[in-house]
Backbone of each chain as ProteinMPNN parsed JSONL, in Angstrom:
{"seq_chain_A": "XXXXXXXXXXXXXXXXXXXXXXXXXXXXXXXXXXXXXXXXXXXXXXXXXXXXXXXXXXXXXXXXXXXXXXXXXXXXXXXXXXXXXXXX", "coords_chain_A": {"N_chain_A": [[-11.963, 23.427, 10.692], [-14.22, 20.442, 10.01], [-15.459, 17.449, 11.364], [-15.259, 15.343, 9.236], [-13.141, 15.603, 7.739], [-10.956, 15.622, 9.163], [-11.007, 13.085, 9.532], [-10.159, 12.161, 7.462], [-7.561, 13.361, 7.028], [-6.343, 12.538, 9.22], [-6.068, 9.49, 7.901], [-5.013, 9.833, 5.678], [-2.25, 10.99, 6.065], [-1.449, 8.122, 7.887], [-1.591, 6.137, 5.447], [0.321, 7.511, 4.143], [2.768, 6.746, 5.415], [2.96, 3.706, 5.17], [4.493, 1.802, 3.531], [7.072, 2.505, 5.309], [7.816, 0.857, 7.785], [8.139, -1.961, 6.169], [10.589, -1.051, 4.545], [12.172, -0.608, 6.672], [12.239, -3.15, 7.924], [13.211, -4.712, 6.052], [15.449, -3.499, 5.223], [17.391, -3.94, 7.822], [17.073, -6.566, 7.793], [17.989, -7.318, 5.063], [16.656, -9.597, 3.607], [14.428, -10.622, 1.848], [12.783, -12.893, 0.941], [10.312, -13.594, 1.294], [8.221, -11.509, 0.458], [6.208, -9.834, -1.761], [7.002, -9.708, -5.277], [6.03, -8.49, -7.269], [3.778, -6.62, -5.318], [5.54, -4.74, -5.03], [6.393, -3.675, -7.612], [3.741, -3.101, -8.325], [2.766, -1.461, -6.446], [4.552, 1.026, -6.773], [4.564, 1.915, -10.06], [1.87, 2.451, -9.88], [1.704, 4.753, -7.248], [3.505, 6.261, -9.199], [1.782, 6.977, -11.323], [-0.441, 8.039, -9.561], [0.832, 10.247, -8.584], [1.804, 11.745, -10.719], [-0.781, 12.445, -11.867], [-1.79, 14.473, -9.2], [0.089, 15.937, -9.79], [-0.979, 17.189, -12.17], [-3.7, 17.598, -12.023], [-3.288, 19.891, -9.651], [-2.986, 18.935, -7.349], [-1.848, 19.698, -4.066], [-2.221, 17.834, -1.642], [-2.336, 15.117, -3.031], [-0.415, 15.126, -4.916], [2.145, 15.394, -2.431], [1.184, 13.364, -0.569], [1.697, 11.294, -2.279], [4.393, 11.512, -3.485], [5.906, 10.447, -0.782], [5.015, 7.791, -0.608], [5.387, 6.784, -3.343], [8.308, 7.315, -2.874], [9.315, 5.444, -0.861], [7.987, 3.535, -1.691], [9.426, 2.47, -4.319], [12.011, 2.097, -3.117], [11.902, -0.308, -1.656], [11.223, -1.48, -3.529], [13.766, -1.519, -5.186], [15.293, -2.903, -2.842], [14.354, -5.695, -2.432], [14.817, -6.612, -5.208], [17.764, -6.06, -5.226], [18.293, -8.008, -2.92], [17.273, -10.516, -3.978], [19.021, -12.355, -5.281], [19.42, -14.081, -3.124], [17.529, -15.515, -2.178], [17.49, -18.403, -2.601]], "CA_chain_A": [[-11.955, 22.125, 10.021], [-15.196, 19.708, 10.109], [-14.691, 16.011, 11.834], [-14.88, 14.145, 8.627], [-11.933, 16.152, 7.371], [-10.0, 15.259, 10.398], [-10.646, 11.717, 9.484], [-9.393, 12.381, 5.595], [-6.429, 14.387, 7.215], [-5.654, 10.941, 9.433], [-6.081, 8.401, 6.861], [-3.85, 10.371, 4.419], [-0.995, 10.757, 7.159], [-1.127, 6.98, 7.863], [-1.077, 5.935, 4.437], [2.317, 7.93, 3.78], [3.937, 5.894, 6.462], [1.936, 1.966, 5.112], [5.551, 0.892, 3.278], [8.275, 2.258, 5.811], [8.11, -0.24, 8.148], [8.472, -3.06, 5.889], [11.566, -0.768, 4.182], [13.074, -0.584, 7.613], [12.559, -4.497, 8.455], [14.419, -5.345, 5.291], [16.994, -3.027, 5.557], [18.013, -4.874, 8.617], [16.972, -8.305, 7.573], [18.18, -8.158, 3.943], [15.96, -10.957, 3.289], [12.958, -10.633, 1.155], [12.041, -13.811, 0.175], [8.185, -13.85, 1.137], [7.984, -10.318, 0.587], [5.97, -10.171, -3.029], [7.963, -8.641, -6.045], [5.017, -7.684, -7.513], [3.478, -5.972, -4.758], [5.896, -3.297, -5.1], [6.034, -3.569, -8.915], [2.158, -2.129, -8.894], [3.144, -0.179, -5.863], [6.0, 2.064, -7.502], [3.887, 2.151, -10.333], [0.516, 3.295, -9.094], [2.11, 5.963, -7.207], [3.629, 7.487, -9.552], [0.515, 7.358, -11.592], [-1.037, 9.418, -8.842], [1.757, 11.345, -8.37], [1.262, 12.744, -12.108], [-2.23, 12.981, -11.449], [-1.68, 15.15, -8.302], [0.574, 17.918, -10.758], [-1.835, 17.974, -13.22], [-5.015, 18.402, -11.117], [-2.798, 20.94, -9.012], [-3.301, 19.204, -6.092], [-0.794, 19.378, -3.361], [-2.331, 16.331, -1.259], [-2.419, 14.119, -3.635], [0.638, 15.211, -4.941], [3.18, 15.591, -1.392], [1.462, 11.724, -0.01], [2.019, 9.844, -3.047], [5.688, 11.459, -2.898], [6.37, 9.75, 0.118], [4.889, 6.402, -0.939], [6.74, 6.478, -4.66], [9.967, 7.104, -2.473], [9.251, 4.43, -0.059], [8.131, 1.697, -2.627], [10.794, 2.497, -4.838], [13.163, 1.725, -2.284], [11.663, -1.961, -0.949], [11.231, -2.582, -5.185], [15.384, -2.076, -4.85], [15.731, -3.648, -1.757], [13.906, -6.923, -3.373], [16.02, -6.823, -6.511], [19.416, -6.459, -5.22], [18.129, -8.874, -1.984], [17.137, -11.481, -4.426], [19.843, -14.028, -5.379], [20.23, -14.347, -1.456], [17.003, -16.276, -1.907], [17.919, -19.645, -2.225]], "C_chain_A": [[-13.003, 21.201, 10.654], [-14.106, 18.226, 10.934], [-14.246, 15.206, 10.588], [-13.452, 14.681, 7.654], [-10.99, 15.386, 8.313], [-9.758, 13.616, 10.231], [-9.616, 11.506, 7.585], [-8.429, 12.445, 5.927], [-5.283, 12.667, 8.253], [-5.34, 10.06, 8.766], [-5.228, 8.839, 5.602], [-2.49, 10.046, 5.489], [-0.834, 9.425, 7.868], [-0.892, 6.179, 6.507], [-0.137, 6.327, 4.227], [3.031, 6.852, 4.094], [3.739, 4.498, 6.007], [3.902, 1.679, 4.449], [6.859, 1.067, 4.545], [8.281, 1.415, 6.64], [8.931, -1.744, 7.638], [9.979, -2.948, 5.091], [12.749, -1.102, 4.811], [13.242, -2.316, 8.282], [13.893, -5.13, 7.576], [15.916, -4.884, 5.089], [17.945, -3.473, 6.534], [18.535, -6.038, 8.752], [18.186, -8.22, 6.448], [18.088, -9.366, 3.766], [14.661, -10.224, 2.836], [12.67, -11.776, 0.508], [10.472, -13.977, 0.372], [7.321, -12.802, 0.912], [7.592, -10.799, -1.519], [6.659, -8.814, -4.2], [6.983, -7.77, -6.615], [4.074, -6.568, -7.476], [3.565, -4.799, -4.958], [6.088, -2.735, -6.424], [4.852, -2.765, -8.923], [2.199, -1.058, -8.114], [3.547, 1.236, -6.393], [4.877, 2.673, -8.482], [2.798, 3.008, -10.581], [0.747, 4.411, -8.302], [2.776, 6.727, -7.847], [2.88, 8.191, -10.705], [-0.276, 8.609, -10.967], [-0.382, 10.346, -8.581], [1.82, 12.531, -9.712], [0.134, 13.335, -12.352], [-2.722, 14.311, -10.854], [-1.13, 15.839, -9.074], [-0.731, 17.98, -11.787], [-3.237, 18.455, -12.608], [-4.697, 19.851, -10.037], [-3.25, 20.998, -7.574], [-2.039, 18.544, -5.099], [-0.966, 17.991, -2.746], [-1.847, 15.346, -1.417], [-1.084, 13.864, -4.41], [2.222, 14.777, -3.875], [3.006, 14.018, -0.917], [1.842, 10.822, -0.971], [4.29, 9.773, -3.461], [6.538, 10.776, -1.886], [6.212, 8.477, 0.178], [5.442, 5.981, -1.867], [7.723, 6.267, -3.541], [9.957, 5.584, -1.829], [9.235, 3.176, -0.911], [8.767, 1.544, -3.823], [11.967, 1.989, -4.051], [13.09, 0.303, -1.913], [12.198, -2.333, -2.943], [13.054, -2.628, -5.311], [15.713, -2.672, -4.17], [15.476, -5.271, -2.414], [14.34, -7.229, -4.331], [17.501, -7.077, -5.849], [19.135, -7.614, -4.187], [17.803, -10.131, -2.506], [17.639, -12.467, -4.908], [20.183, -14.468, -4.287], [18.798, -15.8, -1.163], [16.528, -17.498, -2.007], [18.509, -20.219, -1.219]], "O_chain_A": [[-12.842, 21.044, 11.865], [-12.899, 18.016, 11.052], [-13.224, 14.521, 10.603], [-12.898, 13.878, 6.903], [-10.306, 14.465, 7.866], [-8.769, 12.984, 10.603], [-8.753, 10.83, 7.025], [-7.739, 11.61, 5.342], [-4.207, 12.106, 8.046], [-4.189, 9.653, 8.925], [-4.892, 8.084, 4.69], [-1.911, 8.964, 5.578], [0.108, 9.512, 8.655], [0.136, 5.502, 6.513], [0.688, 5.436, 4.022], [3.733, 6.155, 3.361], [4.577, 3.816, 6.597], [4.572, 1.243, 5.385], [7.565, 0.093, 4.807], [9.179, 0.682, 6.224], [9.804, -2.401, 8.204], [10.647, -3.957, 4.866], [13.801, -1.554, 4.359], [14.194, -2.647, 8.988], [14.938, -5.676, 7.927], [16.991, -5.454, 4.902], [19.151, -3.46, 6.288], [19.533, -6.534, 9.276], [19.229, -8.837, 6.66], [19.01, -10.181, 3.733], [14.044, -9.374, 3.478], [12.252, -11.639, -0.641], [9.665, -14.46, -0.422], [6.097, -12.851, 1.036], [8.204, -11.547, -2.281], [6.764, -7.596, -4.058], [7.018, -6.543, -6.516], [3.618, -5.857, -8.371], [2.699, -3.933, -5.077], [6.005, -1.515, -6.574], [4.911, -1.698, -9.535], [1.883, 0.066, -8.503], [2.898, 2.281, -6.376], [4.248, 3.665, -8.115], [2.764, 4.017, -11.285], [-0.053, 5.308, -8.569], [2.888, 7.883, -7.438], [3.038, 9.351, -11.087], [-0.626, 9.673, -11.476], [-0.939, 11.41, -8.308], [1.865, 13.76, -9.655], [-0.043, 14.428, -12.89], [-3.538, 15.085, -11.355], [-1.881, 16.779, -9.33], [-1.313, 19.044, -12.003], [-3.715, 19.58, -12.76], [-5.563, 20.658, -9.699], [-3.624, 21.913, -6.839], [-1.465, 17.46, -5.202], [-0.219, 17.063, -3.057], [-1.175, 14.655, -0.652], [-0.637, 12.73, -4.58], [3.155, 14.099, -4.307], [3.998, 13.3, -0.792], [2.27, 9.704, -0.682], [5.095, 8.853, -3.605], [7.731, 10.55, -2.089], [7.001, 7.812, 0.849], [6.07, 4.929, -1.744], [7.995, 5.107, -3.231], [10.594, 4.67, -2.355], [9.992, 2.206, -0.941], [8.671, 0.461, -4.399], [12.876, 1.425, -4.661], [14.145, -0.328, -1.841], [13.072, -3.056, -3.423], [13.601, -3.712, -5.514], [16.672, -3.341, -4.553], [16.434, -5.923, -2.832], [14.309, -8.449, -4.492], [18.186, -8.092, -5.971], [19.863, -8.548, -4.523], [17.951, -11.056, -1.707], [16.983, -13.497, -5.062], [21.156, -15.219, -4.21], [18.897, -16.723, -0.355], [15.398, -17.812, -1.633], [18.742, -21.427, -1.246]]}, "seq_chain_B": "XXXXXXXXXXXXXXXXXXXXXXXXXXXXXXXXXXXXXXXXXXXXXXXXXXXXXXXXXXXXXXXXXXXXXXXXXXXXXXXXXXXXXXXX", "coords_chain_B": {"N_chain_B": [[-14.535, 11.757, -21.596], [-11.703, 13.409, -19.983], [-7.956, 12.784, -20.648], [-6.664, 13.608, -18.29], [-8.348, 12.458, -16.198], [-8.128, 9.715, -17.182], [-5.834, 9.015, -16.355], [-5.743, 9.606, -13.458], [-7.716, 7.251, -13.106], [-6.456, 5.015, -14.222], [-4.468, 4.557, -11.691], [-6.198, 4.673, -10.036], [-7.26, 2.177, -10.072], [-5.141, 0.2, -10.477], [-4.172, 0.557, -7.774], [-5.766, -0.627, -6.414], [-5.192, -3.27, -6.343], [-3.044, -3.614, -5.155], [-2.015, -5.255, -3.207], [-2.795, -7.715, -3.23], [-1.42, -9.539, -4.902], [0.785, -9.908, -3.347], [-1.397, -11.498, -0.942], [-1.536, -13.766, -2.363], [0.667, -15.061, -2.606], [1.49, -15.519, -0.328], [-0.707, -17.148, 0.669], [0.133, -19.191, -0.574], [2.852, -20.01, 0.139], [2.947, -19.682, 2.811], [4.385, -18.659, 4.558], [5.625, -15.489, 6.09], [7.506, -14.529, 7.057], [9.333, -12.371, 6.306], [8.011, -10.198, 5.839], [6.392, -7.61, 7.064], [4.923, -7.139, 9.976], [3.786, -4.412, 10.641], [3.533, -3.05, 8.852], [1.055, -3.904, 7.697], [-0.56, -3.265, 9.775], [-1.173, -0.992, 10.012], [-1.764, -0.348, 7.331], [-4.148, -1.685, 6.958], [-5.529, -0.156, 9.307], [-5.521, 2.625, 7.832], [-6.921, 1.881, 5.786], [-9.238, 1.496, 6.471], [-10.173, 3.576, 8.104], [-10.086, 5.783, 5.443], [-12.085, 4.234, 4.261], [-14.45, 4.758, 5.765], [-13.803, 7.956, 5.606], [-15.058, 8.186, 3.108], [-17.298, 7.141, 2.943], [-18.86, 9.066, 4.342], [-18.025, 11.476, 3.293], [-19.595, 10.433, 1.087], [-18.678, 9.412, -1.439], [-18.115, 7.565, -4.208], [-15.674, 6.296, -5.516], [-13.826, 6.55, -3.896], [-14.647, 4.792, -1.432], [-15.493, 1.836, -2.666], [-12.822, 1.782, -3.749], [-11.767, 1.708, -1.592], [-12.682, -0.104, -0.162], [-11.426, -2.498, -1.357], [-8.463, -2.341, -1.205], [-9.059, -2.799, 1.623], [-9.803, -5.211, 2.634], [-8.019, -6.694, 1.417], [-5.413, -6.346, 2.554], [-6.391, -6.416, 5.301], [-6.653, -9.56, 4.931], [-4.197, -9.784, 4.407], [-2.957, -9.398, 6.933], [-4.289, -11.065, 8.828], [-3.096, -13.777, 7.905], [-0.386, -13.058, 8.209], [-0.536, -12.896, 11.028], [-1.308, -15.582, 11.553], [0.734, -17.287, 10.443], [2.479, -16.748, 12.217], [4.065, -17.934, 14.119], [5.784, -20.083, 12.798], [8.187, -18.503, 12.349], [10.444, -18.939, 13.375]], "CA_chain_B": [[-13.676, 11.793, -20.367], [-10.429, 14.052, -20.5], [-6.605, 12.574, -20.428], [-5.922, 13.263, -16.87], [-8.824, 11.463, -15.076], [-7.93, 8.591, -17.205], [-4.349, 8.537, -15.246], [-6.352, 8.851, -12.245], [-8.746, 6.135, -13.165], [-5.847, 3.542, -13.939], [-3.83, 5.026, -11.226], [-6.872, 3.912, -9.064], [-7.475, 0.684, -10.294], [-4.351, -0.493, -10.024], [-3.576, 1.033, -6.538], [-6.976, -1.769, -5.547], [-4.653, -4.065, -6.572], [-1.556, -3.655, -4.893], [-1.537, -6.242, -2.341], [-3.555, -9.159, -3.975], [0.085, -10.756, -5.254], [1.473, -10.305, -1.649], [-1.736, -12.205, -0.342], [-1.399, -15.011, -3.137], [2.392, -15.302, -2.307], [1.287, -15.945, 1.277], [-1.673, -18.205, 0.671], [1.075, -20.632, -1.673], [4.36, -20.641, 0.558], [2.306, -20.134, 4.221], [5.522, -18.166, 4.89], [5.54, -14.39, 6.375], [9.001, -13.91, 8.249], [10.246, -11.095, 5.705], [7.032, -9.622, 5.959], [6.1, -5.861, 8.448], [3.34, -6.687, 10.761], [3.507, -2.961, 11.04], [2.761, -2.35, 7.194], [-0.367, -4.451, 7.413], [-1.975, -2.909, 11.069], [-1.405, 0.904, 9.558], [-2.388, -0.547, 5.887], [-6.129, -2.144, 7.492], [-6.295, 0.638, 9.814], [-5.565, 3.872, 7.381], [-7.469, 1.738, 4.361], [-10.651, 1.368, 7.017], [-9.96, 5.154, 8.123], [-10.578, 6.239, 4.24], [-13.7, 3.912, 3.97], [-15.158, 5.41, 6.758], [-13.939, 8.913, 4.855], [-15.281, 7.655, 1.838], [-18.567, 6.644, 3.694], [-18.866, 10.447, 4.869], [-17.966, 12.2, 2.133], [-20.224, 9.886, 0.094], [-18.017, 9.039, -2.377], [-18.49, 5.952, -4.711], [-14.435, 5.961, -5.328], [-12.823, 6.42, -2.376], [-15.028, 4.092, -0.783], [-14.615, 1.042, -3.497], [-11.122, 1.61, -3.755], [-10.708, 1.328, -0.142], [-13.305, -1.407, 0.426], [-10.885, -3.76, -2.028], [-7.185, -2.611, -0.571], [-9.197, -2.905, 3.484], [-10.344, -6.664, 2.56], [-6.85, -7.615, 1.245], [-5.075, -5.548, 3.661], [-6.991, -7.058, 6.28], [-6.387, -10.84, 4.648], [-2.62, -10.637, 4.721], [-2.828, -9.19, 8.612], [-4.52, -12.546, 9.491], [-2.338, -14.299, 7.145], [0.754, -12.741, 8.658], [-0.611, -13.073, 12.708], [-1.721, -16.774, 11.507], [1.854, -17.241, 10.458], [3.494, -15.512, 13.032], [4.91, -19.0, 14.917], [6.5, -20.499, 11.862], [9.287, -18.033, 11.543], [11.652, -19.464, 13.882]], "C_chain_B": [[-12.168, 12.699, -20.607], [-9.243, 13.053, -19.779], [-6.391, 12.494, -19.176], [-6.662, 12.613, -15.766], [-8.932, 10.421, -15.763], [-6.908, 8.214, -16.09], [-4.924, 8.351, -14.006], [-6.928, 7.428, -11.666], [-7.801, 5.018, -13.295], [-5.23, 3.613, -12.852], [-4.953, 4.427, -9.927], [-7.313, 2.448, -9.013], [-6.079, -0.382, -10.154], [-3.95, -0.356, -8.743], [-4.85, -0.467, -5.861], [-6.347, -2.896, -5.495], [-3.152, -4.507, -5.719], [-1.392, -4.702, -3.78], [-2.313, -7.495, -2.313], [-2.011, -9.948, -4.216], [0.764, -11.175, -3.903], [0.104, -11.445, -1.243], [-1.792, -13.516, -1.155], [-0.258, -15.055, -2.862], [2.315, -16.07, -0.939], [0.921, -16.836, 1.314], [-0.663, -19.714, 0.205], [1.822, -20.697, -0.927], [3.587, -20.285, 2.24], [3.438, -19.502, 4.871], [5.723, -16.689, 5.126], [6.929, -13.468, 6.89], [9.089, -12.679, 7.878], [9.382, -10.408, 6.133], [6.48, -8.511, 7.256], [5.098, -6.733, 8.697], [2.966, -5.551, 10.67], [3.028, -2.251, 10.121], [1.853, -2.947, 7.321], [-1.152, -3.684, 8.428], [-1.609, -1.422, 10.334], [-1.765, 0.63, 7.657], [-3.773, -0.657, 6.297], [-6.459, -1.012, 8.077], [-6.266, 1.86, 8.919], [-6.513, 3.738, 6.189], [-9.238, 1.691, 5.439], [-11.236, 2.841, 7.718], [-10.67, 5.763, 6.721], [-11.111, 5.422, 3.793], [-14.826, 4.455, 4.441], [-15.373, 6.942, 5.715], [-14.926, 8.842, 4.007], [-16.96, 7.548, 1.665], [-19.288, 8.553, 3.371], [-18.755, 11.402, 4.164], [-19.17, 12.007, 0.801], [-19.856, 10.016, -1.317], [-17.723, 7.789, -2.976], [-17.07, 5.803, -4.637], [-13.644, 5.781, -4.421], [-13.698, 5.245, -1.247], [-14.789, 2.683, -1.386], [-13.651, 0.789, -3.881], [-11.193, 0.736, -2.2], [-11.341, 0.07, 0.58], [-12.289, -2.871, -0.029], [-9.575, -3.754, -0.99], [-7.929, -3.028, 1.208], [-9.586, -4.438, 3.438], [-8.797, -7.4, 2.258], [-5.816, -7.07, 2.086], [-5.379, -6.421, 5.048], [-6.686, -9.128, 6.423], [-5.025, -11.117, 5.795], [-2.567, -9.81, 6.337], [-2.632, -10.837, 9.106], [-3.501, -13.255, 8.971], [-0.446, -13.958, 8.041], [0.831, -13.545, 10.331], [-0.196, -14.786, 12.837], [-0.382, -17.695, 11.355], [3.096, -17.523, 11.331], [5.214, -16.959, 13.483], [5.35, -19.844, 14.025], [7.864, -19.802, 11.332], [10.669, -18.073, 12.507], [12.275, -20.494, 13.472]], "O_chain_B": [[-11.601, 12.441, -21.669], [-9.407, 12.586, -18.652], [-5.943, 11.436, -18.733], [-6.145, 12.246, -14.711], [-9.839, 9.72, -15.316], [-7.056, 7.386, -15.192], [-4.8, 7.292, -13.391], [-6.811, 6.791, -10.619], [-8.069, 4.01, -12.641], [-5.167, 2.437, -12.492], [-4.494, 3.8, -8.972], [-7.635, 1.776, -8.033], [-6.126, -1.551, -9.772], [-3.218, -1.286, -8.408], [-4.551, -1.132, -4.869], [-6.761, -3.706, -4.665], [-2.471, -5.53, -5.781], [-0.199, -4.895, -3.547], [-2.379, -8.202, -1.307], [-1.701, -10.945, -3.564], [1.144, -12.273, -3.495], [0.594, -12.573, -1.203], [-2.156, -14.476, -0.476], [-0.651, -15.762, -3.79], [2.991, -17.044, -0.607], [1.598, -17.737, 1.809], [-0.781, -20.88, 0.581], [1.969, -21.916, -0.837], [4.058, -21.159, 2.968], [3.499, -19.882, 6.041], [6.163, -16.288, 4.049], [7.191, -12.272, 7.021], [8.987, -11.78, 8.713], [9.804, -9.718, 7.06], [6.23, -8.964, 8.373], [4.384, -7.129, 7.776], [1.747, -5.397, 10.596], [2.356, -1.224, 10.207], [1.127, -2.194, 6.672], [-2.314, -3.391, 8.145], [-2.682, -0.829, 10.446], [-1.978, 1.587, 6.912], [-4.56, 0.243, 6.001], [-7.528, -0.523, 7.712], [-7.289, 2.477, 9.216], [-6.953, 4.708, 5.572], [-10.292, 1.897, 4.837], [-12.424, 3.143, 7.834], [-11.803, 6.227, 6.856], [-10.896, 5.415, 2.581], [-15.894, 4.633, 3.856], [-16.438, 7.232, 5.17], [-15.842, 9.627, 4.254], [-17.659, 7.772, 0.677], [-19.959, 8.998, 2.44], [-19.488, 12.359, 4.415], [-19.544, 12.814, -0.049], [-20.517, 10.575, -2.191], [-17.108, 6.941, -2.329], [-16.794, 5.122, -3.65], [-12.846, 4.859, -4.254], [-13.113, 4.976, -0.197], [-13.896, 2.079, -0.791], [-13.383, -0.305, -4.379], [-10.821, -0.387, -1.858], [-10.863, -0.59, 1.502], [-12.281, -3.94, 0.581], [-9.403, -4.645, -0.159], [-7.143, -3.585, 1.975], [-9.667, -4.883, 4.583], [-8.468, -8.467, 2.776], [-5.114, -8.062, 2.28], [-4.495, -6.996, 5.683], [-6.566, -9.808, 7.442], [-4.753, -11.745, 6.819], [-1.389, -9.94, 6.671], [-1.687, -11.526, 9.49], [-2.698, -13.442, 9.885], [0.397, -14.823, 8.282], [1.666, -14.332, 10.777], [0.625, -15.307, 13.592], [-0.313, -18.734, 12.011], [4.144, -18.162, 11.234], [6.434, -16.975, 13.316], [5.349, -20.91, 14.641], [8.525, -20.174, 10.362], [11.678, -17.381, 12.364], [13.326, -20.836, 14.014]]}, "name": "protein", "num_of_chains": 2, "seq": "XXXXXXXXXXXXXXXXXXXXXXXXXXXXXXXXXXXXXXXXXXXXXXXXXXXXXXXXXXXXXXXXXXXXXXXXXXXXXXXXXXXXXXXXXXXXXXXXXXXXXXXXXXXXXXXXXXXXXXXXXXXXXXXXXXXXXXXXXXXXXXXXXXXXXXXXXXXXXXXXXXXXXXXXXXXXXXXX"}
């Protein structure tokens, strides 16, 4: 495997992980008020755009990371719904 | 153009997008509490990771994608840090 692979192969395997953090803050907090609804609206979305993408091109990659980002920003876009009449 | 690199193509255009509403949410209420530090420093660093890729590969997409999410990415960091002492 070349270097600039190695940097592809990083930058994919940190992207996976970009929402759990903010999954695991709110799961604690339950509080999302400054957290944007939207965000995860295009989030959710957009991965699973690429996630359809990834089966039909027949590529695992693109397929297995956007799996882990759907799940993830599926989960805040619930967390932010049911967490939202708390924010008044 | 065929059917499935349209899905890509909106699938990438909206993914450039995904954290523009979070940094207008920020900019208007000046308010971060709910908000990961930890999703923004592995968002800037994995979106400046696959520019670099992007660079290296010499790829117009993956580099324009990632130049938009590493600029707003990068915003709401500052935006968050800038923050930080308002959420007590």
């Amino acid at each position: 495997m070349n270097r600039i692979e190695i940097v592809g192969i990083v930058a994919g395997a940190l992207s996976c992980t970009t929402f759990l953090p903010q999954v695991v803050k709110t799961y604690k907090s339950k509080s999302t008020k400054d957290v944007s609804l939207v965000m995860f609206i295009i989030a959710t979305v957009s991965t699973a755009l690429w996630l359809i993408y990834g089966i039909l091109i027949d590529s695992f990659s693109v397929t297995f990371t956007n799996v882990i980002v759907f799940i993830s920003s599926a989960i805040m876009l619930y967390l932010k719904i049911k967490y939202r009449n708390r924010e008044n």
